[in-house]
Structures are given as C-alpha cells and as structure tokens.
C-alpha positions as CSV (number, residue, x, y, z in Angstrom):
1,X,-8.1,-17.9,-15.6
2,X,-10.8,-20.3,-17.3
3,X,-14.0,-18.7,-17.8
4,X,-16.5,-21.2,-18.1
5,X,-17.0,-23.7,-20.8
6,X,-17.2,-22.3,-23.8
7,X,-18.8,-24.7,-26.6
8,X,-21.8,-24.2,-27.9
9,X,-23.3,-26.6,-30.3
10,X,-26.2,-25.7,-32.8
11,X,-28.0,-26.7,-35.9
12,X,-26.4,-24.6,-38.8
13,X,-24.0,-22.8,-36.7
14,X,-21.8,-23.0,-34.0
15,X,-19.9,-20.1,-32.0
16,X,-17.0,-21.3,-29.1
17,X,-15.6,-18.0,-27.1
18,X,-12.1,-18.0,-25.7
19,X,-11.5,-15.0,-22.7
20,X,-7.9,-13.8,-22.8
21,X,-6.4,-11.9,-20.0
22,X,-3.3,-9.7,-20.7
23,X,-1.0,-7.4,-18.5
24,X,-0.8,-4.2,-20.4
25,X,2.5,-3.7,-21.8
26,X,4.5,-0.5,-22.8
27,X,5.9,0.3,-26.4
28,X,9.2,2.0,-27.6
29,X,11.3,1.9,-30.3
30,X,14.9,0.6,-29.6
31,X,18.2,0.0,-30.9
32,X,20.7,-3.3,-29.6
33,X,24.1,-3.0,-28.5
34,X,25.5,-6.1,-27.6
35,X,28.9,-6.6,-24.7
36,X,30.9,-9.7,-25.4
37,X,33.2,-10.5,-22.5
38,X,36.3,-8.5,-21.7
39,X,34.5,-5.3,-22.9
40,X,32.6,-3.3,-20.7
41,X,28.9,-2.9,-20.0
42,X,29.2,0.4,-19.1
43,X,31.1,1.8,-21.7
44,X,27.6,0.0,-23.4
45,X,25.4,2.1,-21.2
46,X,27.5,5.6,-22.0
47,X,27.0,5.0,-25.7
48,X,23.6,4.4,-25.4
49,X,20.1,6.3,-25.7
50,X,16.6,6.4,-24.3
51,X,15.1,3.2,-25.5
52,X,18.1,0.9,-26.8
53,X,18.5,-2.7,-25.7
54,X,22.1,-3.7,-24.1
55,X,22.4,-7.4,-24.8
56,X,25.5,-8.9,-22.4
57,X,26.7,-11.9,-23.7
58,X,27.2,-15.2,-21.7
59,X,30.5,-14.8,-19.3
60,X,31.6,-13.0,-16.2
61,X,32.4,-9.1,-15.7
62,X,33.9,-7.1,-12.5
63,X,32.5,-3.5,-12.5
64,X,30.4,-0.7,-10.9
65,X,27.8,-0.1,-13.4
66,X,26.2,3.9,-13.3
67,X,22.6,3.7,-15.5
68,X,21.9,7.4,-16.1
69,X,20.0,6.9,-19.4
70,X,16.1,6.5,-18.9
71,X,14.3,4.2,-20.7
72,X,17.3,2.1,-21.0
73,X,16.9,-2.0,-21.3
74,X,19.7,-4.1,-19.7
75,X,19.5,-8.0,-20.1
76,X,21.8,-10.8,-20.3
77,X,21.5,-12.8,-23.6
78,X,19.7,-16.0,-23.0
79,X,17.4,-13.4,-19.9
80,X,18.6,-16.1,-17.4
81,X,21.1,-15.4,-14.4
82,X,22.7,-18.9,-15.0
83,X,24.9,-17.3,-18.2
84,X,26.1,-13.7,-16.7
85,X,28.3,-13.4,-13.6
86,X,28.6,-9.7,-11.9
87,X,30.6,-9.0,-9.6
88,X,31.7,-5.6,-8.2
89,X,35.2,-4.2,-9.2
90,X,34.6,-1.9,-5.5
91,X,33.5,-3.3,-3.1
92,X,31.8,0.1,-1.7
93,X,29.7,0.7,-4.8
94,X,26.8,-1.0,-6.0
95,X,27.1,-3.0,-8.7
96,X,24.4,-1.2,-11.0
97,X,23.1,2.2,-9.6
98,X,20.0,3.4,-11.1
99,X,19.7,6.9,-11.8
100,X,17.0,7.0,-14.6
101,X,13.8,6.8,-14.5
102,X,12.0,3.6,-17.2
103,X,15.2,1.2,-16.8
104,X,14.8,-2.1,-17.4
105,X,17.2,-4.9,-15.6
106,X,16.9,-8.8,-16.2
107,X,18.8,-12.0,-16.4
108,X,22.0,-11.6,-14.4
109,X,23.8,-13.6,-11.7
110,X,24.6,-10.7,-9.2
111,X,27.4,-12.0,-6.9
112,X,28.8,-10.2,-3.4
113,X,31.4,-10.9,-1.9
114,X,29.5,-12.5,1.0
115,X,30.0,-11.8,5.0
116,X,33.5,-10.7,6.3
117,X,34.7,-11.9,9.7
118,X,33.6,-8.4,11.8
119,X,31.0,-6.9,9.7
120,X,27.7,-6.5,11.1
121,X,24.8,-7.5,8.8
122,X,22.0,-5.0,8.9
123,X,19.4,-5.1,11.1
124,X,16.4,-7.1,9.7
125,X,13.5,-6.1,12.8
126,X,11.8,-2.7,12.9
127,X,10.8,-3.5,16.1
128,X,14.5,-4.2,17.5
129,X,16.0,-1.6,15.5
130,X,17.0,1.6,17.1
131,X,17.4,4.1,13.9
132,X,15.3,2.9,10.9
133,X,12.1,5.1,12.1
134,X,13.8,8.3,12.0
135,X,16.4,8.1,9.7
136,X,16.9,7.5,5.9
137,X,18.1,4.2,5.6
138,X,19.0,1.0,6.7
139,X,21.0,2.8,9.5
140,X,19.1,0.4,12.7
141,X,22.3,-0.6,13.7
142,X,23.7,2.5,14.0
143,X,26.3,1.9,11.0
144,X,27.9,4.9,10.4
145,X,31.3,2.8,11.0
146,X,33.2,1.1,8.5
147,X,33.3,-2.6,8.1
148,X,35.8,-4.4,6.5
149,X,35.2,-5.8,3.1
150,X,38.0,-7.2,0.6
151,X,38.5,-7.0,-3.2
152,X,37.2,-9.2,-5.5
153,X,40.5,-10.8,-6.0
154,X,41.0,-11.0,-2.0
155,X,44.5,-9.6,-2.8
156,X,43.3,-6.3,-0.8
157,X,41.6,-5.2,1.7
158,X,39.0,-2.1,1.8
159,X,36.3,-0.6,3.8
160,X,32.8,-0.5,3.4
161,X,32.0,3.3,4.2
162,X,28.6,4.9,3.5
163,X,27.3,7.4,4.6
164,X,23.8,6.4,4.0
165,X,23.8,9.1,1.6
166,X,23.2,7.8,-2.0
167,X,23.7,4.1,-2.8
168,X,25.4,1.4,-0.3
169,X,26.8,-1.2,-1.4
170,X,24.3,-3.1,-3.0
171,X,23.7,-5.3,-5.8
172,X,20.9,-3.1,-8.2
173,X,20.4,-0.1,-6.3
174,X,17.8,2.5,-7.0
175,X,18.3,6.5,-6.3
176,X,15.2,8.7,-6.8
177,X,13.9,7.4,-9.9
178,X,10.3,6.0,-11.8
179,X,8.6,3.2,-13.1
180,X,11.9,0.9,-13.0
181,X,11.6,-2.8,-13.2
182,X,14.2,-5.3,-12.2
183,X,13.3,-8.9,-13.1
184,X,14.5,-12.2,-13.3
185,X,18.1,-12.1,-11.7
186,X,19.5,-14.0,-8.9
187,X,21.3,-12.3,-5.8
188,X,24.0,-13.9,-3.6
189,X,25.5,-12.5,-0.8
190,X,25.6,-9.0,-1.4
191,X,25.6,-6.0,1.2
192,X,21.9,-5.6,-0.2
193,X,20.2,-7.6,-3.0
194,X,18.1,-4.9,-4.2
195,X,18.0,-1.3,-2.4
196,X,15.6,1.6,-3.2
197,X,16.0,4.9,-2.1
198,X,13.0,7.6,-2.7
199,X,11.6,5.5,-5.7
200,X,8.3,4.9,-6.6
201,X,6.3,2.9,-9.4
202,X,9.2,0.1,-9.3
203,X,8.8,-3.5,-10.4
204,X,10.6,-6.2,-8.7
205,X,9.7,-9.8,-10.5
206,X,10.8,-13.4,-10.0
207,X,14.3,-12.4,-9.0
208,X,16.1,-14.5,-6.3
209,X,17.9,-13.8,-3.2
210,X,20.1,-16.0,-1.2
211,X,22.5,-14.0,2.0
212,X,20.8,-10.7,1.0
213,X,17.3,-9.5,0.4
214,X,15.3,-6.3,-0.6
215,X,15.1,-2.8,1.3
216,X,12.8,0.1,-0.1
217,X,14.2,3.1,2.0
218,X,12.4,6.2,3.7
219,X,9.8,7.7,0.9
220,X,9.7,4.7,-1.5
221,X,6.4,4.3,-3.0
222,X,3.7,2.4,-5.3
223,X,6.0,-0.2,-5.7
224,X,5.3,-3.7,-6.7
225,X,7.4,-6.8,-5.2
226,X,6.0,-9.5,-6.9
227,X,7.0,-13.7,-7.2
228,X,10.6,-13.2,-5.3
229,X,12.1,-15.7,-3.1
230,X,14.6,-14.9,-0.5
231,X,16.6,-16.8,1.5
232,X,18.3,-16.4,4.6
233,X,17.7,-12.5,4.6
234,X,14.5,-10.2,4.7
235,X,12.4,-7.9,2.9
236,X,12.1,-4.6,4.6
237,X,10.2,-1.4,4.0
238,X,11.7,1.8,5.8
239,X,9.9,4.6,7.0
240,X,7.2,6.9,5.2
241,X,6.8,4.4,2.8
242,X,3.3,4.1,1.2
243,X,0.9,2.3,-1.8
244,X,3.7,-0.9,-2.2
245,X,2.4,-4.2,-2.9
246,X,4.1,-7.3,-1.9
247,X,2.8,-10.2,-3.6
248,X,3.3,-13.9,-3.5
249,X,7.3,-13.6,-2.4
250,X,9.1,-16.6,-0.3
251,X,11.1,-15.2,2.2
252,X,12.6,-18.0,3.9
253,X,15.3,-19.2,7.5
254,X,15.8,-15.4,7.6
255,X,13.7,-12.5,9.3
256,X,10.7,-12.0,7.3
257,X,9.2,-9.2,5.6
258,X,9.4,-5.7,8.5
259,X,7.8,-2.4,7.8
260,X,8.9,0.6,9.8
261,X,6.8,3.6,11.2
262,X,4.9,6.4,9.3
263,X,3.7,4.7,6.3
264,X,0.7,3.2,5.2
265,X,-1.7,1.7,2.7
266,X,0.7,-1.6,2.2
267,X,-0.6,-4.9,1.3
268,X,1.5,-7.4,2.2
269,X,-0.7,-10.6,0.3
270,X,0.0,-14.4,-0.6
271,X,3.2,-14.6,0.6
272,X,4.9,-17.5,2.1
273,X,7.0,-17.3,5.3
274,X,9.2,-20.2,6.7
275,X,11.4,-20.7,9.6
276,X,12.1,-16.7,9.7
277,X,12.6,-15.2,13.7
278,X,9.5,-12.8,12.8
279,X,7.0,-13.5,10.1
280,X,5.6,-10.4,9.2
281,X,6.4,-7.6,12.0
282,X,5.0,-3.8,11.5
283,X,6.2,-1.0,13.9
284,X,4.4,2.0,14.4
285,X,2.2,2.6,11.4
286,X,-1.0,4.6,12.1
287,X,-2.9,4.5,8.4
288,X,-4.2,1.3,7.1
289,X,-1.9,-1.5,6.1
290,X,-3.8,-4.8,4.9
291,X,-1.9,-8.4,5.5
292,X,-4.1,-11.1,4.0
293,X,-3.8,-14.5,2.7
294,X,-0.3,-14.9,3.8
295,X,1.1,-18.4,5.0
296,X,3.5,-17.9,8.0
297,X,5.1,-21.3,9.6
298,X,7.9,-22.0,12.2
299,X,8.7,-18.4,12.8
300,X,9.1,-16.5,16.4
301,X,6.2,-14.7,15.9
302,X,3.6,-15.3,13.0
303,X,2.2,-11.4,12.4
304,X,4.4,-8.7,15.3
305,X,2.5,-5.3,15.7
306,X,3.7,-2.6,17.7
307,X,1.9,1.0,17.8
308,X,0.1,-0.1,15.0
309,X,-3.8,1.7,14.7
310,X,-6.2,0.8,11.5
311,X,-4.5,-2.3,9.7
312,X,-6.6,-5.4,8.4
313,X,-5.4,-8.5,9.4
314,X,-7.1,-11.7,7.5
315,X,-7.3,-14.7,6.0
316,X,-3.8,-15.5,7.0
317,X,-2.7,-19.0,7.9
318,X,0.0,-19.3,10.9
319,X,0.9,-22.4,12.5
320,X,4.0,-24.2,14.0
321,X,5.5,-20.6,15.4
322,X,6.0,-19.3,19.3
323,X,3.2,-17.2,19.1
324,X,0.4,-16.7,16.2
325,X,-0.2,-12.6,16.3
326,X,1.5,-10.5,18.7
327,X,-0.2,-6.8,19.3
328,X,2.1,-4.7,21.9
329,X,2.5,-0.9,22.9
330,X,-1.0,0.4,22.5
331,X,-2.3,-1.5,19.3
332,X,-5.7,-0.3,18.3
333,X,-8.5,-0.5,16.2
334,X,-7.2,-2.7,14.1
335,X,-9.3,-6.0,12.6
336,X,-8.0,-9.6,13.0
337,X,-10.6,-12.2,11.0
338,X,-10.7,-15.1,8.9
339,X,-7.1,-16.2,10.4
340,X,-6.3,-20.2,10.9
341,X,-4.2,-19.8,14.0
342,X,-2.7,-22.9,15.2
343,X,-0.2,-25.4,16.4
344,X,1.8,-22.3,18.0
345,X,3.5,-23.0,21.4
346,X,3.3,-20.1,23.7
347,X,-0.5,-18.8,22.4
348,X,-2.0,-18.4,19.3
349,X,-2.8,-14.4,19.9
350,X,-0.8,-12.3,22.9
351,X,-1.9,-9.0,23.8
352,X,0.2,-6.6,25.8
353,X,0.3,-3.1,26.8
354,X,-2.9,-1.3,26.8
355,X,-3.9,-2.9,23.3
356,X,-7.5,-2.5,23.0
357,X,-10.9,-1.8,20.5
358,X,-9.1,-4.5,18.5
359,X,-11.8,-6.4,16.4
360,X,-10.7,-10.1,16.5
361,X,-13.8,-12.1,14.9
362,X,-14.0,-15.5,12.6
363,X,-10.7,-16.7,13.3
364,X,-9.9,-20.3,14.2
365,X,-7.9,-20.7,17.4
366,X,-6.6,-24.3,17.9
367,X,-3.0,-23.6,19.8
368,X,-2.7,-25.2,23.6
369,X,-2.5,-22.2,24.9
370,X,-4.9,-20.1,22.1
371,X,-4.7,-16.2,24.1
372,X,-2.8,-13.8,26.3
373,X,-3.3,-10.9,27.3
374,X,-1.4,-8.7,30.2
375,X,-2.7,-4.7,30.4
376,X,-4.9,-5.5,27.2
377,X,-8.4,-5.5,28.1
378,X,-11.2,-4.2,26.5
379,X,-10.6,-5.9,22.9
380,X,-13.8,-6.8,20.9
381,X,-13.8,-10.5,20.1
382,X,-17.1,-11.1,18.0
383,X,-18.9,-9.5,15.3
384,X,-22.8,-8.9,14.7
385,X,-24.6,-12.2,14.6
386,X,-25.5,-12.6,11.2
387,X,-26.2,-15.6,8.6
388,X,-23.2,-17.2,6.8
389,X,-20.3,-19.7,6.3
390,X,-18.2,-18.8,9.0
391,X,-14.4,-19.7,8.8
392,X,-15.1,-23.4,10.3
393,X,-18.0,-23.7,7.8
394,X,-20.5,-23.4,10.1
395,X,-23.6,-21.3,9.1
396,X,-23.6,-18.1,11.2
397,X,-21.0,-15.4,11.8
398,X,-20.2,-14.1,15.3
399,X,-17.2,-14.7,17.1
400,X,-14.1,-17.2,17.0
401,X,-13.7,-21.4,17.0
402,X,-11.8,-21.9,20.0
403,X,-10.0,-25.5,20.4
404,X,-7.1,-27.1,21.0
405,X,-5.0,-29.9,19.4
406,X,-6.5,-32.2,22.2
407,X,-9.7,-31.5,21.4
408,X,-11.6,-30.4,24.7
409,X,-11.5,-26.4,23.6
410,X,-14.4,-24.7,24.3
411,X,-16.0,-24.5,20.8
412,X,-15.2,-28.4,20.3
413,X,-17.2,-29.5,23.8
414,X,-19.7,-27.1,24.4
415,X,-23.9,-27.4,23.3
416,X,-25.2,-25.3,20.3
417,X,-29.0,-26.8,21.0
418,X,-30.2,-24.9,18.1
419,X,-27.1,-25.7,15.5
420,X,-27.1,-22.1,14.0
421,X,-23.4,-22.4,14.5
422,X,-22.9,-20.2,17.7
423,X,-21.9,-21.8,21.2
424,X,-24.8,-21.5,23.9
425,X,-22.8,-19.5,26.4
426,X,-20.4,-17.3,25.7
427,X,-16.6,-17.4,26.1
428,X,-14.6,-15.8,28.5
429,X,-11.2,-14.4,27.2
430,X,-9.4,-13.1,30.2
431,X,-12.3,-12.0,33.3
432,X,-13.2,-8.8,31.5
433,X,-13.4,-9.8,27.6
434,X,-16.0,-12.2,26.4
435,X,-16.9,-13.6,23.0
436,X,-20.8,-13.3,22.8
437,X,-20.8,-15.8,20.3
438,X,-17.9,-18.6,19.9
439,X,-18.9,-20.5,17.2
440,X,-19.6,-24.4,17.7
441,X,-18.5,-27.7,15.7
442,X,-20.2,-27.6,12.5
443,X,-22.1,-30.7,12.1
444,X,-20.5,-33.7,10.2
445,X,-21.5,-33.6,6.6
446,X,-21.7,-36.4,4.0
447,X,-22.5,-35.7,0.2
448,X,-24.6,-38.0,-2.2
449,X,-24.5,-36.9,-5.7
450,X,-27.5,-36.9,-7.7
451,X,-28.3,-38.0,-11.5
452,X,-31.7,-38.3,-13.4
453,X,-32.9,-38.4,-16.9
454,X,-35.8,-36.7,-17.9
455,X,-38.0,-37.9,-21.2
456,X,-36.5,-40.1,-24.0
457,X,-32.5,-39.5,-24.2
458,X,-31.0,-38.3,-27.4
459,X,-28.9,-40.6,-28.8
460,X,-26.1,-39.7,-31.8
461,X,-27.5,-36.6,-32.5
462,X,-24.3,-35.1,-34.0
463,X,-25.4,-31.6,-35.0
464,X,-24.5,-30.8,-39.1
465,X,-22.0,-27.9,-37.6
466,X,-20.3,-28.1,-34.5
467,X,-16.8,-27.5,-32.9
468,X,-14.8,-27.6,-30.0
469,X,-11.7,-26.0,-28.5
470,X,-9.1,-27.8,-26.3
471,X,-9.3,-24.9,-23.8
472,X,-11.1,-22.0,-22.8
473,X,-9.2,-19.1,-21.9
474,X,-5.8,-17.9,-23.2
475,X,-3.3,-16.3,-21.2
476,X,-0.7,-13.6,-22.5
477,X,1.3,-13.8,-19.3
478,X,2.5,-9.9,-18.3
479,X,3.8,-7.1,-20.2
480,X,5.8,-4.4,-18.5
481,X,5.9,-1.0,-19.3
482,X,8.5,0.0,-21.2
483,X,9.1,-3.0,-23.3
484,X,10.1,-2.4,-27.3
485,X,8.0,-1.9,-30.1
486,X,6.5,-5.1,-31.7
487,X,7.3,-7.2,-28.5
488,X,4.6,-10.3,-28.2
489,X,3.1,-11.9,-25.7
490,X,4.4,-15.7,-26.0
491,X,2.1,-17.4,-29.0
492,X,-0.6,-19.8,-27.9
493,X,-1.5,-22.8,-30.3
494,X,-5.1,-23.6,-29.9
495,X,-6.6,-26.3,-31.1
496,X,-9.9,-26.4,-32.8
497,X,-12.1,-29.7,-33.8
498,X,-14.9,-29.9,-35.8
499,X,-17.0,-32.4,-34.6
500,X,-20.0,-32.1,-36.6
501,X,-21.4,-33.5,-39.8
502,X,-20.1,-31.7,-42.6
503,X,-17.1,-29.1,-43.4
504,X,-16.9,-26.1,-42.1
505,X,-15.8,-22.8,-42.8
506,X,-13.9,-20.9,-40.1
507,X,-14.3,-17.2,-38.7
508,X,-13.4,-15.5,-36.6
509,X,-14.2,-12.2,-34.4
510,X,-13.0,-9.8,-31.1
511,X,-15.6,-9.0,-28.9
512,X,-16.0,-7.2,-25.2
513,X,-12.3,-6.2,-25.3
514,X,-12.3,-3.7,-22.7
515,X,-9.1,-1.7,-24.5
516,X,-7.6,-2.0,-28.0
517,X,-5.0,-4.2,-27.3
518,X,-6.3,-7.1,-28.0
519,X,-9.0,-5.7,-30.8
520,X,-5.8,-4.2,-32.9
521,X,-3.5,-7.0,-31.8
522,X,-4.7,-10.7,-32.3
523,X,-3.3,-12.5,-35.3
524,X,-4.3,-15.8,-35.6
525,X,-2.0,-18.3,-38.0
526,X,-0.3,-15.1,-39.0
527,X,-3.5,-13.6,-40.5
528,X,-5.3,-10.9,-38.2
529,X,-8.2,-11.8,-36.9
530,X,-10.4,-10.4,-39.4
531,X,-8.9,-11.5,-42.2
532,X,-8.5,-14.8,-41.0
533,X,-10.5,-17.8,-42.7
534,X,-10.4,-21.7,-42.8
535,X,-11.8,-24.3,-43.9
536,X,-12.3,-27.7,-41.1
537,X,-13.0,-30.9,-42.8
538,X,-15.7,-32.9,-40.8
539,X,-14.2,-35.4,-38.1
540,X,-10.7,-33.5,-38.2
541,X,-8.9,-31.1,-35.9
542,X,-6.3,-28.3,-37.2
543,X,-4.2,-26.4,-34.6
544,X,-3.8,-22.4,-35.3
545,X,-0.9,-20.4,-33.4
546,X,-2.6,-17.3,-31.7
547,X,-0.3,-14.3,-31.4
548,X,-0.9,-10.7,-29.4
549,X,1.4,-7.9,-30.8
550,X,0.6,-5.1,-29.0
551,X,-0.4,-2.1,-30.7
552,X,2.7,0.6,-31.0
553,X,0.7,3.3,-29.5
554,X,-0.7,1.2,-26.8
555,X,-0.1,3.0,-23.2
556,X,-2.3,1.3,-20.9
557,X,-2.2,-0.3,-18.0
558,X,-3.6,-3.2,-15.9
559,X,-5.6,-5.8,-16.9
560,X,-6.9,-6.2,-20.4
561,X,-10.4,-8.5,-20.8
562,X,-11.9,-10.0,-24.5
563,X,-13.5,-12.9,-25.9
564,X,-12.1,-14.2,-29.3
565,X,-15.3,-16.0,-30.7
566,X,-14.5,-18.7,-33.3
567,X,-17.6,-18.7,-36.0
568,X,-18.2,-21.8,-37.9
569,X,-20.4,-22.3,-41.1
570,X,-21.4,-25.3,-43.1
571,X,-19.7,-25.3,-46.7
C-alpha cells in the first residue's frame, strides 16, 4: 500500500507525507482469567462476563467447551496453535460450540480424532450430493446413520449420532449467532474444522485445516473467509446462503470450495486451488455470484456450473485440469471474460444441456482441444468491438484468443491486415456459434528507454532544509471488531533523515483522515502527534516508533485513510 513518493524538497522548508491504511477495530473493556493445565476452560467460560479475556496457558486439555457468553475473548497464551492441544472429551460434541453473539477464538491446535474404518466422510460436491439443496446441513450423503467414532483414549467405542439438528461434531462450531471471529488456529482431522449454522457477520482468518475443512450451513450470511488454507478437505457453502466473501484461501488435494442452490451475491476471489477433484463448482444459484481472480490448477474441473443464471466469471487463471469451465443443465446469462484457460486435457470450456445467452468474451483459450459443446448452442462469444488492451495485450476488445499449445490455433495463424487486434474472419465455435471478432497475435514489442537533459544540470544543490523517510506508507495490519480497549496496531519505526544544510526542527501533523482513528490515535515516540517535537541535526538520521491506539469510543468499520505529514524547519 505505497502511495507514491513522498519527499519533497524545498528551500526553507520541507514537508514528507506518509498514507496509513488501517482495518477498523472494535473497543471494550475486559477483564483476564487465565487456565493453567489440568483446570478447565470451561469452568473459565462459566465464570466469565461479556468482554473478559480467557488466557489458556501452554499444554493439552480434553473437553466439550459451550461459549454462551457474548462478547467473550478465548485465546491461547502465546495466540499460536503450536502451544495448546484440544481435543474432545465426546466424541459427538464439538469441541467449542458457539452460542453468543461477539466471541472471539484464536491460537489453538484443534485435534479430531481423524477417520474411523466405516465412517463416511461428508460429501464435498454440491453437484453429486443428493440432500444439501433442500435440507439444513451437511446431510448430502444422506447421514442420518450413525458412524463409529472412539474415545480419545481409544479404550471405548461410541457413535457419532446427529441429527443435524444443532452442532455435529465439529471442531469450533457456530449456532445462530453474530459478528464472531475465529482466527489463527490450526484444525486436524476433525468431523468438521469449522461449521456454521444460521450465522452471519463471521470472521474466519488465517486458520489452517488439514483432513477437515469449513462448512457455512443453510441461511449463513455476510460472512468473511479470509487467508485459510485447507488441505485434503473443502470449503462448502450450503443452501440459501448469501453476501459471504471468500478471500485469498488455499484449498488444496481435496475438493475445492462448492456452493449449493438458492443463494447468491458470493464472491469467491484470489483464491488458490490445487490438485482438488472440482475447483470451484456452484449448483443451482439463480442471483449473482462473482468468481474472479482465482488460480485453479490440476483439478477435474477448473470452475463446475450447473443451473446457474446471472454469475460473473473473470479474470480467473485455470490450467493443467480435465476441463477449464464446465456450464451444464441450462446455464444462462451468465459472463465468462478475462479468463487464461489453458493446458486442460479434455477442452478448455464444455457446454452441455441447453446452456445458452452465455457471454464468453476476452478470454484466452490455448487447450488442444479449447471448446465443447453438445445441446448448447446459441452462446454469445464476443463483445462490442471497441478500443482497448484486450487480455493478450492486443489493442481492441471483441471476442476470444484462440490457440493451442502447438501453436497453429486459429488466432496464432490467421491475418489481421489492419493490426487493430481482431482476426479477419471470424471463428466458428460449433456450426451455429461464431466469434465475430477472435482476436489476433499482438505484434512483438521491444522497448528502448529514453533519457535527456535539458539546460545546464544542477550540481550539489543541497537545499538548507530537507528530509527524507525510508518509506512511504505505514500499515496497521487489521483490527477486528470486538477487540479490548487500548489494543494497538503493531508500532512502526520510521526512520527520518535530514539531508539538508542545517538542523532542523521537527513537526508533525494528521491530515485527510477519513475517520478519527487515526486523528485521535497516532502517537509518535510516545508523544501524540501534536505535541510531538524534535530537533534533527544536519547530515543525521533519528528513528521514531509510530504507534495507533485506537480511540475507546471508536465503532467503525472498514478501511481507514490519512496522511501523517512530517514538517521540518531550520533552527
């Protein structure tokens, strides 16, 4: 986040801006309880209120945790998974079940008891699955029945039973509560890593997966799954689930990310896919869902839509799979654009049953095979001719760059006499379906940088006052909502140089802060910002720690935007 550069050198004076970004954080008072091992955490949680802190100390603990106070902080000591071991003292229970809305989880190893000889795992494709578009959980395998599961101490043996009524066994599950946020813990082999049923306005942050993965039941909501990584399991989104975000997660040798029917409004964005049997695959979703940005390799399918009507599909990136984007079962007016497609080994887009008024412009198609199409005509495969860099950085949009990896596809051989980027003829795609304007081989382009001097050069013209910071933005990293009173963003040491002729005298002010948190927050060398003063001596550099304490009745959220401008003047 580096706006620009920042010095500004002058005669007299001298002004350097640094722009900070923040994630706006929420404040409340709290009191710490702290579990040393052998005691229980939720005796901790019972003799708790709304915002206390419940430290657990470095060790390992076997119990079903119940979190029925809101506003409620739950962290291991040292926030890292590597220190605390949880393990479930029943095996049908989760191991923390949420029931309050504002609760805070981070920093635990959350340990299953893995796969039993006999017990299914859950289905992880909407599209295979027979229940999960009509009922209330995970139920696509039809798991009503019981499935073996033994004790933590593998002295016994017991049932998984549920009901799919309140919580499965799960490792943080999430009943019918707000503005939650689990964070930084690492999940192995449980039932279900993370499971959210009816929630909405939940955080899940940096936490890792490995045998298990994350499932937002029927009704979840404006829920944000941001920086996980899963392995060898999926992220699934059940029915009439709308406004969630999945950002920049690693799901990977598992079965992808799935969305089920009736929802909408989704972004699925900058995620990374690997080796999973579907990439991304959406069943029978009828308002807009956007995927975009995404990097899908070496999965069955790259993007799988089924009865899907109004979703944006671009700027995704899917190569080394079966096939690049499958549309089935009377996919519609949806738009496919700025997609790499290629390197897939059955096609690099397959269209079947009745899929049509499809909008599929401005990809790049270089597969052996690049479409299919069976019962699927009638798919619009350019856009309005029109000037501008067009995905192979040629200079006119229109329709698609089709080659192949042996380099005799049509866009790679054929004439563009007039080089506006677009082919001469058009392209047929399957006897009925054209693109009116394939787009051609840009020309090869070769760079020469130029340099010139214009009237007599200055030589050592060191101005009297002048300085210079070593960089020019600051970044407070995110603050959740819900976090104590007086909680900082991580300090920042910046260091400033005066470079001029003379001392100078050091100021410094907050400007274009688009909230107060940064305008009532910044402390600079343990001063705030307007009191703070110092004096540079010329040729010298002095480093001052920069510090954000958020304001106690700060509530906002987002993004927050300033400029800290450092004033400097001769003394």
């Amino acid at each position: 986040m580096l706006i620009g550069d920042c010095s500004n050198r002058r005669r007299f004076s001298a002004a350097l801006v640094v722009v900070l970004f923040l994630f706006s954080a929420g404040i409340g008072s709290a009191e710490v309880i702290y579990v040393e091992p052998g005691n229980s955490i939720q005796a901790a949680v019972n003799n708790s209120t709304s915002e206390d802190i419940v430290i657990v100390k470095a060790g390992e603990y076997q119990e079903n945790i119940i979190v029925n106070v809101s506003g409620l902080t739950i962290s291991s000591e040292f926030e890292s998974p590597d220190h605390v071991l949880l393990r479930a003292k029943d095996g049908n229970s989760s191991i923390f079940q949420v029931k309050a809305d504002n609760v805070t989880i981070s920093g635990f190893n959350i340990t299953g008891p893995g796969k039993l000889p006999g017990v299914p795992e859950p289905s992880n494709s909407v599209n295979s699955s027979v229940a999960v578009n009509n009922s209330s959980g995970p139920g696509d395998t039809g798991e009503n029945q019981s499935s073996g599961q033994a004790s933590n101490s593998g002295s016994n043996t017991s049932v998984y039973e549920w009901d799919e009524i309140g919580c499965p066994p799960a490792g943080i599950c999430l009943e019918q509560v707000n503005n939650c946020t689990i964070e930084n813990n690492t999940f192995f082999e449980n039932r279900y890593g993370i499971y959210l049923q009816n929630s909405r306005n939940v955080t899940l942050l940096k936490n890792t997966f490995f045998r298990n993965g994350i499932w937002l039941d029927e009704g979840c909501g404006r829920n944000l799954l941001i920086n996980n990584t899963i392995e060898e399991s999926n992220l699934v989104l059940g029915a009439h689930c709308w406004d969630n975000i999945m950002f920049q997660n690693r799901v990977s040798n598992g079965d992808g990310i799935s969305i089920a029917c009736c929802g909408g409004n989704n972004l699925v964005s900058r995620n990374e896919i690997i080796n999973c049997s579907t990439g991304i695959d959406i069943y029978d979703v009828q308002a807009r869902t956007v995927l975009r940005d995404n990097l899908i390799t070496g999965c069955g399918n790259g993007i799988y839509l089924t009865f899907v009507f109004d979703s944006r599909v671009y700027n995704n990136t899917i190569s080394n799979s079966s096939t690049g984007i499958f549309l089935r079962e009377d996919c519609h007016d949806n738009e496919l654009s700025n997609n790499t497609i290629i390197a897939n080994n059955e096609s690099g887009i397959y269209l079947l049953d009745y899929s049509a008024d499809n909008r599929i412009y401005n990809n790049c198609f270089n597969n052996s095979i690049n479409v299919r199409t069976e019962n699927a005509e009638g798919n619009i495969w350019n856009t309005t001719r029109s000037p501008a860099t067009n995905i192979v950085g040629g200079p006119s949009l229109g329709g698609n760059f089709w080659a192949n990896p042996e380099g005799t596809g049509f866009s790679q051989v054929s004439n563009d006499s007039d080089s506006d980027g677009i082919c001469d003829l058009p392209f047929n795609i399957n006897g009925s379906d054209f693109d009116y304007f394939p787009l051609a081989r840009p020309p090869s382009v070769i760079g020469v940088d130029l340099t010139v001097i214009i009237g007599m050069p200055e030589t050592n013209n060191t101005s009297d006052v002048s300085i210079e910071v070593d960089r020019s933005a600051l970044d407070f990293g995110t603050l959740l909502s819900g976090q104590p009173a007086g909680q900082s963003g991580k300090p920042q040491v910046l260091q400033v140089r005066n470079t001029g002729k003379g001392n100078v005298n050091l100021s410094a002010e907050v400007r274009d802060s688009s909230g107060t948190v940064f305008s009532e927050g910044i402390y600079i060398s343990s001063l705030f910002w307007s009191n703070f003063s110092e004096v540079i001596p010329a040729n010298s550099s002095k480093d001052f720690e920069i510090v954000l304490k958020v304001p106690a009745n700060y509530s906002g959220n987002g993004t927050e935007k300033g400029s800290l401008v450092f004033l400097a003047k001769q003394v």
